[in-house]
N, C-alpha and C positions, 0 to 999 in steps of 0.2 A: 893703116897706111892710106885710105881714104884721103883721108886730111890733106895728105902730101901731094896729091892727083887732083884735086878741089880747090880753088880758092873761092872763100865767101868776100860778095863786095853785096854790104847792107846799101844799095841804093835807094839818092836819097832824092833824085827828078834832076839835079844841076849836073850831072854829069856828064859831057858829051864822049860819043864814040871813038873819037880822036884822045882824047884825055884817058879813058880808059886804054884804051890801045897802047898808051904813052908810057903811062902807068906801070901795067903789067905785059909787057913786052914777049915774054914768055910763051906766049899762044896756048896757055892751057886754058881751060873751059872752068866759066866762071857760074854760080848760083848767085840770084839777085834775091835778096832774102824782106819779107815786110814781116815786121817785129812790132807787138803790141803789148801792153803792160797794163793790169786792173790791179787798181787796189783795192783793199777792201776795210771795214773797221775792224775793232778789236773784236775778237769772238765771233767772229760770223763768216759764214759765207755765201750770203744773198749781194747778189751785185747790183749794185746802185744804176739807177737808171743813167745818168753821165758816164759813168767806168763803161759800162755796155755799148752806149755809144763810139767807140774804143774799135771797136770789134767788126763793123762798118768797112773796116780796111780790104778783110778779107770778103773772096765772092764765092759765090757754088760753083762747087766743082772744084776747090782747091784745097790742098793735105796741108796741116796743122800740124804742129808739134804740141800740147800744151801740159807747162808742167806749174805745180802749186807750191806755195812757199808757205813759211811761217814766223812770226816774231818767237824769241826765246822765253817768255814769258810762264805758259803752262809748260806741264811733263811733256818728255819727247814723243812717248805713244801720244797721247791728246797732240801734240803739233802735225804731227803725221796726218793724223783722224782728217785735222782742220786744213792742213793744206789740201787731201786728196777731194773734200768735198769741195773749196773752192776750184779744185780743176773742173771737178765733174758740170760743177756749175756750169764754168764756160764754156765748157763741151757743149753742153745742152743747149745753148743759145747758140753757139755755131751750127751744130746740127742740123738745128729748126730751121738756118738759114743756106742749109744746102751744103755746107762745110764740110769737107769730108776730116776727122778727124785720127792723123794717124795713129798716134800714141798718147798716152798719158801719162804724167810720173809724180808723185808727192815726194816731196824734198824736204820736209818740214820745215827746220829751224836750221839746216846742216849748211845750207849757204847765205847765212845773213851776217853779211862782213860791212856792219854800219858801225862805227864807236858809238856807243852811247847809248841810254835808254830813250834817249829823245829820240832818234833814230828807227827805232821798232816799226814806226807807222810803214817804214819802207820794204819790211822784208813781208807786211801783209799784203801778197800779192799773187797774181796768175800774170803767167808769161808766155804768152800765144806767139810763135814762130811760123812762118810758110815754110812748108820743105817739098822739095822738088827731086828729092833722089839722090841715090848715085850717081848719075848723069850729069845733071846739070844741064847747060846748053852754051851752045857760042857765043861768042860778042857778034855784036851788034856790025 
């Protein structure tokens, strides 16, 4: 029921307090969420120095959500294996950089909804979220 008490608005800098207000007229308490996305190549999960750069968003002192992905390619155990070591990856690099890291999750291959094998390159990825709680805070 969370969900229903929460509204997430991913902002994106252009939004003024009057437009939000506008908006969502509701008065309930809003999470500004900063969302980051690494890909990686095929088989691996060492993060490229550019993907890393990525990651720059987040500062010390702030909770991560970060979960691992995988193409359909290998067995489901081997996808598993490969997404959770790409998370742990980015964990590590956030870490080092003061990031406080809430949770972890490997997802394998179970949400790569690309048609096509050309497509694959898309679900090899970590997806690092900020999360702020239950709470949230007020508008502006």
């Amino acid at each position: 029921m969370l969900s229903l008490l929460i509204s997430v608005l991913i902002y994106q800098g252009d939004a003024s307090p009057d437009f939000v207000r506008a908006k969502f007229p509701e008065g309930k308490r809003y999470v500004y969420a900063k969302r980051a996305t690494i890909y990686f190549d095929f088989d691996s999960y060492e993060v490229r120095k550019e993907e890393a750069g990525k990651l720059s968003i987040f500062r010390k002192g702030e909770e991560v959500i970060v979960s691992g992905f995988a193409s359909p390619e290998g067995s489901r155990t081997y996808n598993y294996s490969l997404s959770e070591r790409r998370a742990l990856s980015v964990a590590d690099i956030l870490r080092s950089r003061g990031v406080s890291v809430k949770s972890i999750s490997s997802e394998g291959e179970d949400h790569c909804w690309v048609p096509g094998e050309r497509f694959f390159k898309e679900c090899r990825k970590v997806e690092v979220e900020e999360f702020h709680g239950e709470e949230g805070f007020g508008l502006p």
